[in-house]
C-alpha positions as CSV (number, residue, x, y, z in Angstrom):
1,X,-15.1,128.9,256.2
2,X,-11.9,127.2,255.8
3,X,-9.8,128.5,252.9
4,X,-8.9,127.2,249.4
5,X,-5.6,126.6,248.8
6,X,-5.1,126.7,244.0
7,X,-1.4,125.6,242.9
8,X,-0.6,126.3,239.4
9,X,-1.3,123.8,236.5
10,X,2.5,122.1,235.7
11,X,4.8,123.5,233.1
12,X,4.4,122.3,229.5
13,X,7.0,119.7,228.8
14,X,9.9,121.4,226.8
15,X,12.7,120.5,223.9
16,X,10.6,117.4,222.9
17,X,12.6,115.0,220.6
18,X,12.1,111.7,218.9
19,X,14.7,108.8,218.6
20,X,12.9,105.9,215.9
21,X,13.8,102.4,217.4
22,X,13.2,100.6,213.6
23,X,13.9,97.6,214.6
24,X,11.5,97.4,217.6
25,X,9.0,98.5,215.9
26,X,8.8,101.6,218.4
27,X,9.7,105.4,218.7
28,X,11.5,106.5,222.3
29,X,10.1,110.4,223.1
30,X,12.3,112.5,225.6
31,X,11.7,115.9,226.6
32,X,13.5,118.5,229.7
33,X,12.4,116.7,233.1
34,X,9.9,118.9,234.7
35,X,10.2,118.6,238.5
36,X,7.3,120.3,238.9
37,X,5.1,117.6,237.3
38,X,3.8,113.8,239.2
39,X,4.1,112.3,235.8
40,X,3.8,112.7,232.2
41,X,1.4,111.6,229.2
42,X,2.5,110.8,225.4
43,X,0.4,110.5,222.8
44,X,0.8,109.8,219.7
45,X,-1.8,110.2,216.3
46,X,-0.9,108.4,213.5
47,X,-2.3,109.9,209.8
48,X,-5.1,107.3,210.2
49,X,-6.6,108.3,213.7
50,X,-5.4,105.7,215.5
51,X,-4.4,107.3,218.8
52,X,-1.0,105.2,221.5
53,X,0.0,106.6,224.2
54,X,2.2,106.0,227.7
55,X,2.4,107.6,230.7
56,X,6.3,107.7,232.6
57,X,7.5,110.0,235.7
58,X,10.9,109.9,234.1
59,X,11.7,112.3,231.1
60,X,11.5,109.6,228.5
61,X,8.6,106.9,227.4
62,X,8.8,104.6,224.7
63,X,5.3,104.1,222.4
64,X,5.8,100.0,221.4
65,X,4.1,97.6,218.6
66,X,3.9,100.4,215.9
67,X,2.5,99.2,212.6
68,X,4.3,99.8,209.4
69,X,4.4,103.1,207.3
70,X,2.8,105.2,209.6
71,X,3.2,108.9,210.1
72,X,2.4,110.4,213.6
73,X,2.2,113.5,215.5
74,X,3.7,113.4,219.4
75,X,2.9,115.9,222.1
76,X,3.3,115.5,225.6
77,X,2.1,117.2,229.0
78,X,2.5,117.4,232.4
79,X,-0.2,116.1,234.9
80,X,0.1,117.0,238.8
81,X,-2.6,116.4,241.1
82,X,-5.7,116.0,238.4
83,X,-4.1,118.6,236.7
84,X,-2.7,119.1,233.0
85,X,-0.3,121.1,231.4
86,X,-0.8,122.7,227.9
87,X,-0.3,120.4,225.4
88,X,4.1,120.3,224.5
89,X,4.3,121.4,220.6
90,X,4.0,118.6,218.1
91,X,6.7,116.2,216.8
92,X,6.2,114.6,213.4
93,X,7.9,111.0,213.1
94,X,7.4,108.0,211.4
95,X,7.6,104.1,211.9
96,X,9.4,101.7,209.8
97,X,7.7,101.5,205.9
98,X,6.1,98.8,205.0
99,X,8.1,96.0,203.1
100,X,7.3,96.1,199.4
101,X,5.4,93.7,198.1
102,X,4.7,91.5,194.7
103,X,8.4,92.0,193.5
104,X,9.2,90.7,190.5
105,X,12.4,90.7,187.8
106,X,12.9,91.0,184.1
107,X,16.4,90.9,182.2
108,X,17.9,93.4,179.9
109,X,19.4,91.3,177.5
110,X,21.3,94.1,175.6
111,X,22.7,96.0,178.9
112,X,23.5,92.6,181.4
113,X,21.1,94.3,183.4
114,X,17.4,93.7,185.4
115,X,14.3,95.7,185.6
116,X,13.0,95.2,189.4
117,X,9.1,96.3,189.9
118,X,7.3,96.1,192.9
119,X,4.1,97.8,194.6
120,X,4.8,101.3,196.2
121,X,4.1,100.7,199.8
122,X,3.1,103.3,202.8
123,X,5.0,104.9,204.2
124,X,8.4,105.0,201.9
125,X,10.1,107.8,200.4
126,X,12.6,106.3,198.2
127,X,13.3,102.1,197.7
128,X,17.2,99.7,197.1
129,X,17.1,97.3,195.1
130,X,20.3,94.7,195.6
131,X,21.1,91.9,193.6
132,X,23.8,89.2,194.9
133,X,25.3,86.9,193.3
134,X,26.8,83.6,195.3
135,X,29.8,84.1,194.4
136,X,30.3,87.5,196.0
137,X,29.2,90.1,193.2
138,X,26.6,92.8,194.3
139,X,24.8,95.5,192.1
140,X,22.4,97.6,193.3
141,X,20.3,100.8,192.3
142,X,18.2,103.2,194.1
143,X,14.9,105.2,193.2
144,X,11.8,107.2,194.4
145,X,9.3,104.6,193.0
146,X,9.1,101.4,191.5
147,X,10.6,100.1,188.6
148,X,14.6,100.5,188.6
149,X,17.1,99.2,186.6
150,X,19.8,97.0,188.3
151,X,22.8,97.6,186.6
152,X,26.1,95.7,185.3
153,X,25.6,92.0,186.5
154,X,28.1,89.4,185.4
155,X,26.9,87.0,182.4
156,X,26.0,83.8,183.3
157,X,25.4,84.3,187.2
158,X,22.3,83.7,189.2
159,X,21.3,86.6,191.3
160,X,19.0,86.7,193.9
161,X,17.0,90.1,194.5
162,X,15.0,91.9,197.4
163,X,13.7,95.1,197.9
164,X,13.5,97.7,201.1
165,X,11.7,100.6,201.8
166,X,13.7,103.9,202.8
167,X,11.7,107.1,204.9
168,X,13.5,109.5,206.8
169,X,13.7,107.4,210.1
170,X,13.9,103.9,208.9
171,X,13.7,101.3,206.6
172,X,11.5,98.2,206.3
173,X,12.5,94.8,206.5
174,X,13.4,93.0,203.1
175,X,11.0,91.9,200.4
176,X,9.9,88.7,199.5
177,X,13.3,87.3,197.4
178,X,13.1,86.2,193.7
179,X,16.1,84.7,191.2
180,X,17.0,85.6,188.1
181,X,20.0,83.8,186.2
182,X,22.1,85.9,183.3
183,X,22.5,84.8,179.8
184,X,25.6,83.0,179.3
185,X,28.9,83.9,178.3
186,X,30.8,82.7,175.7
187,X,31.9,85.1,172.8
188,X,34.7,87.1,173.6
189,X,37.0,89.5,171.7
190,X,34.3,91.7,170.5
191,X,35.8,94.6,168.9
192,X,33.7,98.1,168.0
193,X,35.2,101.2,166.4
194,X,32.7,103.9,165.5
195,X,33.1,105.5,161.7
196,X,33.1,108.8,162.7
197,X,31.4,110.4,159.9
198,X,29.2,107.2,158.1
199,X,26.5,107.3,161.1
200,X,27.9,103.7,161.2
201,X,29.7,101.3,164.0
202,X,32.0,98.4,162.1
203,X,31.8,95.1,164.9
204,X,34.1,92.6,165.2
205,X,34.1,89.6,166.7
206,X,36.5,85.9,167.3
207,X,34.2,83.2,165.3
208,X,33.0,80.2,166.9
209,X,32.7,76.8,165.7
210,X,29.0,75.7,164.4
211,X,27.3,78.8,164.7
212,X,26.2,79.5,161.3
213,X,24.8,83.1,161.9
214,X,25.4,86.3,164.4
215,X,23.2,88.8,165.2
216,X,24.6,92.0,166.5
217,X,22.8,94.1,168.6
218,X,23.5,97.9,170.0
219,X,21.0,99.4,172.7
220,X,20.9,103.2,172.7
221,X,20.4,105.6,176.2
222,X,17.0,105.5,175.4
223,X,16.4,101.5,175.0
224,X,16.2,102.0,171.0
225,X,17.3,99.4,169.1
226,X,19.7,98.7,165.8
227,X,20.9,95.2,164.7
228,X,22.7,93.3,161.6
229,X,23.8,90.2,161.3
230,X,26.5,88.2,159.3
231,X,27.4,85.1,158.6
232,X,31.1,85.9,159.0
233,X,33.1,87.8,161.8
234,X,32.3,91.4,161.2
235,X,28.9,93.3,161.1
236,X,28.3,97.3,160.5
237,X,25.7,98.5,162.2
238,X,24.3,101.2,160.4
239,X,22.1,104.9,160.7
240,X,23.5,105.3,164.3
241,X,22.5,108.4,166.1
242,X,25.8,111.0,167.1
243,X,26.2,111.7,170.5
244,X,25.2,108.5,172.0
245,X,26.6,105.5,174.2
246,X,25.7,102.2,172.6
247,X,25.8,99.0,174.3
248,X,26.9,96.1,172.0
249,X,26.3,92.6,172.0
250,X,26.9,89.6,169.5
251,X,24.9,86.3,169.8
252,X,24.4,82.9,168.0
253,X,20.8,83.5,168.1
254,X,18.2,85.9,168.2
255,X,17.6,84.6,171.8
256,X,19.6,86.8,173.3
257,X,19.6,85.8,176.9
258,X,19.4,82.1,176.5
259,X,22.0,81.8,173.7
260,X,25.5,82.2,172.9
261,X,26.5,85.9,173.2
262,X,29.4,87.9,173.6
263,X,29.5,90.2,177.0
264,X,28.4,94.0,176.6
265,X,30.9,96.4,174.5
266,X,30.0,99.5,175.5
267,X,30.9,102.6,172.3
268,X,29.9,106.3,171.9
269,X,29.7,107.6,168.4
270,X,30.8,111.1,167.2
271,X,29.6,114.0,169.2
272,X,27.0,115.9,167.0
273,X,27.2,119.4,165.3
274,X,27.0,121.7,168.3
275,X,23.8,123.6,167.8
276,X,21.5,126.3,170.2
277,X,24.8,128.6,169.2
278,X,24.4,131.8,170.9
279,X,27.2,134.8,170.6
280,X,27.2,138.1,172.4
281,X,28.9,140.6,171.8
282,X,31.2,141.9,174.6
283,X,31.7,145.5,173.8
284,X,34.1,146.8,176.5
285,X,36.4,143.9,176.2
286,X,36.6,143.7,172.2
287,X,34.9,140.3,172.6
288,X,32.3,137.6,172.4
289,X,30.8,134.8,174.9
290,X,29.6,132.0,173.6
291,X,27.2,129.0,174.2
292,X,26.0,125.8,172.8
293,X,24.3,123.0,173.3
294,X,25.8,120.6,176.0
295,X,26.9,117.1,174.5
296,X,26.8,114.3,176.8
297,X,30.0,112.2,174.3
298,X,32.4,115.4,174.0
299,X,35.1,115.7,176.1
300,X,36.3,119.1,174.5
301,X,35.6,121.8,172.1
302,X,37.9,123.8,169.5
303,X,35.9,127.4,168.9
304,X,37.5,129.2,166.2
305,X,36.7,133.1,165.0
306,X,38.2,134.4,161.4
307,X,38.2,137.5,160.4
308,X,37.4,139.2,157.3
309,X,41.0,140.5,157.2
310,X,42.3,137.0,157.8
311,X,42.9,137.2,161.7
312,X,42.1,134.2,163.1
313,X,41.6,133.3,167.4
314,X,41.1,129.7,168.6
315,X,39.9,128.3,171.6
316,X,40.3,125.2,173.4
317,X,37.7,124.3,176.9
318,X,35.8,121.4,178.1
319,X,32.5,123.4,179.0
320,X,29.9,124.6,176.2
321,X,30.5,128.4,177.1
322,X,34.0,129.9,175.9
323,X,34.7,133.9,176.5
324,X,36.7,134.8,173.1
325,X,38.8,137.9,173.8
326,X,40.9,140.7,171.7
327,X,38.4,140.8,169.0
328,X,38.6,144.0,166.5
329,X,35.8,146.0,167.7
330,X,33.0,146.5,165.2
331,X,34.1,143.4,163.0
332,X,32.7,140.7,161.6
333,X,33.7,137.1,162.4
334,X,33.1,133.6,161.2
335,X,32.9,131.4,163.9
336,X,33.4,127.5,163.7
337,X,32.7,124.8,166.6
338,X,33.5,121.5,166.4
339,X,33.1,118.5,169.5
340,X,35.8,116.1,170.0
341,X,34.5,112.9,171.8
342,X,36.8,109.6,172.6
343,X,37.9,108.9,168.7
344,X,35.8,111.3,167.1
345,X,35.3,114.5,166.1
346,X,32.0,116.4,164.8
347,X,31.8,118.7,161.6
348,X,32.0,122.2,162.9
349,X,29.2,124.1,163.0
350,X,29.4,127.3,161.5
351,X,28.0,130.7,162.1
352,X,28.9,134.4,162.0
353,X,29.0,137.8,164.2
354,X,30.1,141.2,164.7
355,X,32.0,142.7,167.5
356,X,30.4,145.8,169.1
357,X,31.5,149.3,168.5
358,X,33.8,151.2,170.6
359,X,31.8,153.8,172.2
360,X,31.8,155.0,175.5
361,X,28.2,153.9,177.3
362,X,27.3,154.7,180.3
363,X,25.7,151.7,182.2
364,X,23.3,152.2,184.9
365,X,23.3,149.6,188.3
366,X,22.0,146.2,187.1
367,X,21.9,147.2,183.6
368,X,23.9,144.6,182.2
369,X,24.8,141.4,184.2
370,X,26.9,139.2,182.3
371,X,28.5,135.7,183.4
372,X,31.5,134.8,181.5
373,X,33.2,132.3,181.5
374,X,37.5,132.8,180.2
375,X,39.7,129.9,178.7
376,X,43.1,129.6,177.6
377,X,43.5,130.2,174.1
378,X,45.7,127.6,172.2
379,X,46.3,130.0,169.6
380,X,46.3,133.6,168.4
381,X,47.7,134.9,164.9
């Protein structure tokens, strides 16, 4: 008998990597060259079954005519003389996403902004929307799912918007385009100062010629709405919420986006009371920390401790903790906070607490863990 002669099966193809070729429409696969092997095969299964595939004696192949927001998983092995390799361990990559579809536009009047919608489509994680104007002005926003709000366009502009679809590798071609044109401009000079402690905003405005009413308008965060109106050049918006941005507007009509109307004047009211107040008592260090509720309006905070006896420590910081230090020990203490936002300040909010007693404790390893947080003091007496 004549003897056999076996040769090993070829090595499995190593450091397999994926480059996506979005605008091809294609995803290039490399991987170590394998002298060993005659050639190599790809294969690529996408999330729905369907199964591609090439076959190169280089160290690279490129899988071609990919459909749209798919998700596949690449392996690759070595094939010499009828025989395979194990399979190479699986690489997870995607094609392009889909482009969005049915994309439509609404205006927000109040804002001079546009609510884009559009159908989720396979394959994206996250979607830009982009508005341009033809005279050079672009907004834009981005989110995980449709609808988003396109912010800040100019008044009396036509924009024209699309949509694309984002994954980790690519993104799709543009959407189907639609228009949308701004109301117009014309009232200008609108002045707002917020009355600090009325709940109200006084508007002011330049009066125009024929226009024998105004209506004012102010748009909370939250889209809410609270109007006047006037048949002169002044309007006070009244039972406004503290702590909150308001955009403005002042029209000729109650057609806000196809009338006369004045651009955005954007306003935040007094910060609120600052409430959630939590003190504890820092006994080692003859002091307090203290927290409260963030607001979103105040640019600072004045904490203030009196004692019984009269001493009294302030505080000035930007955060809503403050660390107040060289307390009496075992005292009690009023403490004020008040909020100061861009022209206002809150009331204070009032509370009280006593300092801890000077006695020597012994604390075991992760008995107390305390995060404090120091400021300057602006002033001690």
């Amino acid at each position: 008998m004549s003897p056999y002669s076996l040769s090993p099966a070829p090595c499995t193809p190593q450091n397999v990597t994926v480059n996506a070729q979005c605008a091809k429409g294609a995803i290039a696969v490399s991987w170590s060259l394998n002298p060993d092997a005659q050639y190599f095969h790809v294969v690529a299964v996408s999330n729905t079954g369907a199964r591609l595939h090439c076959n190169t004696s280089e160290s690279t192949c490129t899988i071609n005519n990919l459909p749209c927001g798919q998700k596949y998983n690449i392996t690759v092995l070595s094939v010499r003389d009828g025989c395979e390799s194990k399979l190479s361990a699986a690489v997870e990559a995607s094609s392009a996403p889909c482009a969005p579809r049915n994309t439509k536009g609404s205006l927000d009047c109040i804002s001079n902004s546009a609510w884009v919608t559009w159908d989720d489509t396979e394959g994206a994680l996250s979607y830009f929307v982009q508005a341009q104007e033809t005279k050079g002005h672009n907004s834009s926003c981005t989110t995980n799912s449709s609808p988003c709000k396109v912010p800040d366009l100019k008044c009396g502009m036509l924009y024209t918007f699309y949509v694309i679809a984002i994954n980790k590798y690519c993104q799709s071609n543009r959407s189907t385009t639609f228009e949308l044109e701004t109301g117009p401009c014309a009232l200008k000079s609108v002045r707002a100062v917020a009355e600090c402690y009325n709940n109200t905003i006084l508007v002011e405005w330049e009066q125009t010629v024929d226009a024998p009413l105004y209506l004012v308008t102010a748009e909370g965060y939250d889209q809410t709405l609270i109007s006047c109106n006037s048949s002169s050049n002044s309007c006070v918006l009244q039972n406004v919420l503290c702590g909150t941005e308001y955009s403005i507007i002042v029209s000729a009509s109650s057609n806000k986006c196809s009338s006369l109307r004045s651009p955005p004047k954007k306003i935040k009211t007094a910060p609120c009371i600052p409430d959630n107040v939590t003190v504890v008592p820092l006994c080692q260090e003859n002091g307090a920390a203290v927290t409260w509720r963030y607001s979103p309006v105040a640019t600072s905070y004045l904490l203030t401790a009196t004692g019984l006896d009269g001493q009294v420590t302030s505080y000035n910081t930007t955060l809503n903790n403050c660390t107040l230090n060289n307390l009496l020990c075992g005292k009690t203490y009023n403490l004020s906070i008040t909020a100061s936002g861009d022209s206002c300040t809150s009331k204070p909010s009032t509370s009280s607490f006593t300092t801890g007693t000077n006695i020597l404790r012994q604390l075991t390893e992760n008995s107390l863990i305390t995060r404090l947080f120091f400021c300057k003091p602006s002033l001690k007496i």
